[in-house]
C-alpha positions in Angstrom: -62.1 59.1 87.9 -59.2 59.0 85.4 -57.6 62.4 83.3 -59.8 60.5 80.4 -62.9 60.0 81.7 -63.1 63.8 83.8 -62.3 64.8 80.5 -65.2 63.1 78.6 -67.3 63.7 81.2 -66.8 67.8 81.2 -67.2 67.3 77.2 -70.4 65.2 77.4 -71.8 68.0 80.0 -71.0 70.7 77.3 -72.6 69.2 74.6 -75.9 68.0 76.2 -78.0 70.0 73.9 -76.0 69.7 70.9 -78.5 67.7 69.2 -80.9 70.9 69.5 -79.1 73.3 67.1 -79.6 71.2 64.2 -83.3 71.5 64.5 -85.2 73.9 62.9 -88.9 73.8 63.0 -91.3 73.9 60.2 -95.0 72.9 59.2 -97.4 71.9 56.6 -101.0 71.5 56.1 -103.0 68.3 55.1 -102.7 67.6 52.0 -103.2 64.5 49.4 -100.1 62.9 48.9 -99.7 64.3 45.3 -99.5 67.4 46.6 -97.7 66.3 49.7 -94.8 65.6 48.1 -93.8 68.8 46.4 -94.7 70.4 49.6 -92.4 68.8 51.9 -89.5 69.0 49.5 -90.8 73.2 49.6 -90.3 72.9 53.6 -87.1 71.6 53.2 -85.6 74.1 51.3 -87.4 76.8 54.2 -86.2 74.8 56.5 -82.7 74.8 55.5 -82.8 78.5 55.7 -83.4 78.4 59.5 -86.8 79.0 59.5 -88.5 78.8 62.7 -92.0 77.9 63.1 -94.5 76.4 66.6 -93.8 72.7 67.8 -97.3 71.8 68.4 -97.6 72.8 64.5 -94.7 70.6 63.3 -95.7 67.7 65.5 -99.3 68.3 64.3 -96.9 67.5 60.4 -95.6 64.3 61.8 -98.7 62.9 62.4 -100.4 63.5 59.6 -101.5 61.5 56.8 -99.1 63.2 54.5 -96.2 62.8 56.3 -96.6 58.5 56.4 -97.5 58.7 53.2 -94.6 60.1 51.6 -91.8 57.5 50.3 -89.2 56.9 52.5 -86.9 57.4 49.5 -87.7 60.6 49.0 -84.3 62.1 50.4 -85.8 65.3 50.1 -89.0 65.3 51.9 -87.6 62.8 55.3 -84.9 65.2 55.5 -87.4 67.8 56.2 -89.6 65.6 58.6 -85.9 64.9 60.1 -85.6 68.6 61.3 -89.1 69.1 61.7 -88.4 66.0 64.6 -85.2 66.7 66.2 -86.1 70.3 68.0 -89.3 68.1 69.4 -87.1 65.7 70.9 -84.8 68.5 72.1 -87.9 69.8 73.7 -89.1 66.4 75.5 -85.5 65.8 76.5 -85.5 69.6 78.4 -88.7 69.2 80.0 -87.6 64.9 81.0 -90.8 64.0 78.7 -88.8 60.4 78.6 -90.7 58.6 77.0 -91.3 60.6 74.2 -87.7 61.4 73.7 -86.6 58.2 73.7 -89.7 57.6 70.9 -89.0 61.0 69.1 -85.1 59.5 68.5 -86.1 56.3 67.5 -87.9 58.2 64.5 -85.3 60.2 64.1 -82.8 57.2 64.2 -84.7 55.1 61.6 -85.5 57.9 59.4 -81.9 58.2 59.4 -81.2 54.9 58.3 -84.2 54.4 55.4 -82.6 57.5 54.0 -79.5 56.3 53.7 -80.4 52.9 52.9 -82.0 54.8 49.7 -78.9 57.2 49.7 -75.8 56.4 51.2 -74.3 59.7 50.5 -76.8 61.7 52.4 -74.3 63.4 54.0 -77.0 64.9 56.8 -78.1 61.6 57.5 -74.7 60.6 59.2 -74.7 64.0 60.6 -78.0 63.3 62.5 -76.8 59.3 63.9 -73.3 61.0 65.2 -75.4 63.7 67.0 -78.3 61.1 68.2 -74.9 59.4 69.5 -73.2 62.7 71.4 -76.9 63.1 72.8 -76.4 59.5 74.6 -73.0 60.3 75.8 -71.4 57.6 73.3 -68.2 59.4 72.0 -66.6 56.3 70.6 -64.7 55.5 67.5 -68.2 54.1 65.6 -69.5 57.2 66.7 -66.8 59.4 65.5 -66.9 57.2 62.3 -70.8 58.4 61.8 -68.9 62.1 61.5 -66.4 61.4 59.0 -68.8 60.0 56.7 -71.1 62.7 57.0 -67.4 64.3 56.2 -66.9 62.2 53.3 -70.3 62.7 52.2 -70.8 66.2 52.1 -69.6 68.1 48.7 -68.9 71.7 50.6 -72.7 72.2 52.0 -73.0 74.9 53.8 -76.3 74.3 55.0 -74.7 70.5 56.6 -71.5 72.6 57.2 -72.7 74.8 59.8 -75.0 72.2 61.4 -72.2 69.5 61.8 -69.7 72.4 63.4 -72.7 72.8 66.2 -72.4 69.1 67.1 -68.7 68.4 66.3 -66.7 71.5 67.5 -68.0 71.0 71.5 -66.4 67.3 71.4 -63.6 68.5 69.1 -60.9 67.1 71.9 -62.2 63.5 71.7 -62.3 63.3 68.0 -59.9 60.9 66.6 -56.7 63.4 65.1 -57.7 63.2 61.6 -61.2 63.7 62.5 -60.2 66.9 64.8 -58.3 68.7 61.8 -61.5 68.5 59.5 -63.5 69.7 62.5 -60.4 72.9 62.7 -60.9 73.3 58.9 -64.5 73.6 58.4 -64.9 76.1 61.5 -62.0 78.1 59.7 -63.7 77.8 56.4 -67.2 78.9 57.8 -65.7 82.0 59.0 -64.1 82.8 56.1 -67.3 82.5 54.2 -69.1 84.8 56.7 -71.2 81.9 58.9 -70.6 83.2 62.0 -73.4 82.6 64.3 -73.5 78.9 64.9 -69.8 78.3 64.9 -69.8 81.5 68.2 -72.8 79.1 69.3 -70.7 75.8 69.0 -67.7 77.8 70.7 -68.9 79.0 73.5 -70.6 75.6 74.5 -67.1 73.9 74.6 -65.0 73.6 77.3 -61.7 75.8 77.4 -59.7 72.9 76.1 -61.4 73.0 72.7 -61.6 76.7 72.8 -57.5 77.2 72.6 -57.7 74.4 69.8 -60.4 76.6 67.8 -58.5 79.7 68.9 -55.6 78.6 66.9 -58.0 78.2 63.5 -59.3 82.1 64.6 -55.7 83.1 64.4 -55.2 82.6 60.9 -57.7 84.1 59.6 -57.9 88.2 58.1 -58.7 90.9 61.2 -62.1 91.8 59.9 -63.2 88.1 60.5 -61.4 88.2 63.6 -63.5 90.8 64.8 -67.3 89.1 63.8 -66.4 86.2 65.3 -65.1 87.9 68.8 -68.1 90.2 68.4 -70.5 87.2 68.2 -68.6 85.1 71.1 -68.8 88.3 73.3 -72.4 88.3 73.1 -72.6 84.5 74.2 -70.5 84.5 76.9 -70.7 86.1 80.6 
């Protein structure tokens, strides 16, 4: 095995779960698609807040009536069936359910595309293809390209921000260079703006290579940041 690939393959072990910390889980009752509607786009703003709910509930969402009725434009309401579906497919990949993994990201992948087919600057949309694409252990260029759009497309969200450092900071060190400075600058900026938690989550899943990298981004920032963020990693870590 080459420098490369031992290095790609201690990232791709890292990062194995990635996926998982964008998923948050939420659910709904069964409602008439009137009321559907408004309801979802309700979850979604719950479930942006990290809300945390049962799985057999949010699969029990999935299925229902409401859920296949709702437009697939509605940017809204598939984001929130989006992260009511990735932490179920997080869950089938832990326990090697296979089959409905590889039928939970499916979903997940073409709810991903009719969203942006509707909106092309849904920024979390990109976010979720990149991190169906770490999950698979493809860490190519058109993968990395999936993050800078979600980059491009994203107008200083912090609810995307700290999602997207969960997935991107772990393969930091095979990010194309321009890539790998916004990846630095967004897990500087979400310290500054007090988002600590997921970017000590994202930090202590990555191999030391990417921790010296994110170490230097730490460095600059005031003392009393400093400290949370040690605090936080010192929690995580053995």
């Amino acid at each position: 095995m080459t420098p490369s690939e031992a290095r790609r393959s201690t990232t791709i072990k890292f990062v194995s779960f990635a996926i998982g910390v964008i998923g948050i889980v939420w659910a709904a009752a069964n409602f008439h698609r009137a009321i559907a509607i408004d309801r979802f786009e309700s979850f979604a703003d719950h479930l942006l807040r990290f809300k945390t709910f049962d799985n057999g509930f949010s699969s029990t969402v999935l299925n229902s009536r409401a859920a296949h009725a709702l437009d697939a434009c509605d940017t809204r309401a598939q984001r929130a069936l989006i992260m009511l579906e990735i932490p179920l497919a997080d869950s089938a990949l832990r326990t090697g359910a296979t089959n409905e993994f590889d039928a939970r990201t499916a979903d997940l992948k073409t709810r991903a595309y009719q969203s942006l087919s509707c909106a092309p600057t849904e920024s979390f949309a990109w976010l979720v293809l990149f991190g169906l694409a770490v999950q698979s252990g493809r860490l190519d260029p058109d993968a990395f390209a999936l993050l800078e759009r979600s980059y491009e497309t994203s107008a200083r969200e912090a609810w995307v921000a700290v999602r997207r450092i969960a997935i991107a900071a772990p393969v930091a060190s095979l990010a194309p260079e321009a890539t790998r400075h916004k990846i630095a600058a967004e897990f500087r900026q979400l310290l500054l703006d007090g988002y600590v938690e997921l970017p000590a989550q994202s930090y202590a899943r990555s191999h030391q290579g990417v921790r010296e990298f994110l170490d230097a981004e730490v460095e600059q920032l005031d003392v009393r940041s400093q400290l949370r963020f040690k605090a936080a990693v010192a929690k995580l870590l053995p």
